[in-house]
C-alpha positions in Angstrom: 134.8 35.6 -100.0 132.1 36.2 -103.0 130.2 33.4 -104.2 131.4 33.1 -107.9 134.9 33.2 -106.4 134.7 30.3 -103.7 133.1 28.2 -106.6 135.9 28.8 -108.4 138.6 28.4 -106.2 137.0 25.6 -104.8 136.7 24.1 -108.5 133.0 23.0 -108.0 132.7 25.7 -111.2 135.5 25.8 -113.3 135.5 29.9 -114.3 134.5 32.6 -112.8 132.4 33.9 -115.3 130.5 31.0 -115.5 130.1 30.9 -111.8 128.7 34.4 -111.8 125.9 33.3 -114.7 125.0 30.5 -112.9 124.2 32.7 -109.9 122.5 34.9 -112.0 120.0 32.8 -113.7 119.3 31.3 -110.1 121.0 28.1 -110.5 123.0 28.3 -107.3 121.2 28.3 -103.5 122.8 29.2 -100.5 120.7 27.5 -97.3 117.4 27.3 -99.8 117.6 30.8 -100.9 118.9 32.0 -104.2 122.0 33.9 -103.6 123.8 36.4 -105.7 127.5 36.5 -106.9 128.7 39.1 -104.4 127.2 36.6 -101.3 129.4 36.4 -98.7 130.5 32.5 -98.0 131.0 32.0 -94.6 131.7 28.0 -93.2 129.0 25.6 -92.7 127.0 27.3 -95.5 125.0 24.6 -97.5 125.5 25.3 -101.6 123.3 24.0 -103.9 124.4 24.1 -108.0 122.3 22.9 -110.4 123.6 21.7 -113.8 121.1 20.4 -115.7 118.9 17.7 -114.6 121.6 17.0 -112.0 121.8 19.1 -108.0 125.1 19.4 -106.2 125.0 20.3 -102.5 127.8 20.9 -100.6 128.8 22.4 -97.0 131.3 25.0 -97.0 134.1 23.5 -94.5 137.0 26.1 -95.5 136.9 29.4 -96.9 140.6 30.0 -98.4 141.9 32.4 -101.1 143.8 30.2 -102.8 144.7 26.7 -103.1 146.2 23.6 -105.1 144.0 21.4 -107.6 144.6 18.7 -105.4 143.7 20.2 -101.6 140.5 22.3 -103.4 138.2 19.4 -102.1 139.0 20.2 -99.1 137.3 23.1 -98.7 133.5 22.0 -99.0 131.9 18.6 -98.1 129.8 16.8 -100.9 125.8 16.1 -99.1 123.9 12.9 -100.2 
């Protein structure tokens, strides 16, 4: 699955669009390298997303297509 499309479904990033600038201005790392939209997520990939002043990494536990507000946590593991 694309990048800006797991962070969507995945509701780390709440649109699509927005997900796809954030790649694009090199706010989103995938294992420590700045990764494009059209990356291919694959399971046990680390994500970082900045917003701001403020880093979110995760690990990719599940890649799924679609899935409910309340299971999309699921699918990634928040890292200290």
């Amino acid at each position: 699955m694309r990048l800006d499309k797991y962070l969507k479904v995945s509701r780390i990033i709440k649109r699509r669009t927005v997900a796809n600038e954030a790649c694009d201005a090199a706010h989103v790392t995938v294992n420590g390298r700045p990764a494009k939209a059209s990356y291919d997520v694959k399971e046990g990939d680390i994500l970082e997303v900045t917003f701001g002043q403020r880093t979110l990494r995760v690990r990719v536990l599940d890649v799924r297509e679609y899935t409910a507000k309340a299971d999309a946590a699921s699918l990634y593991e928040v890292l200290g």
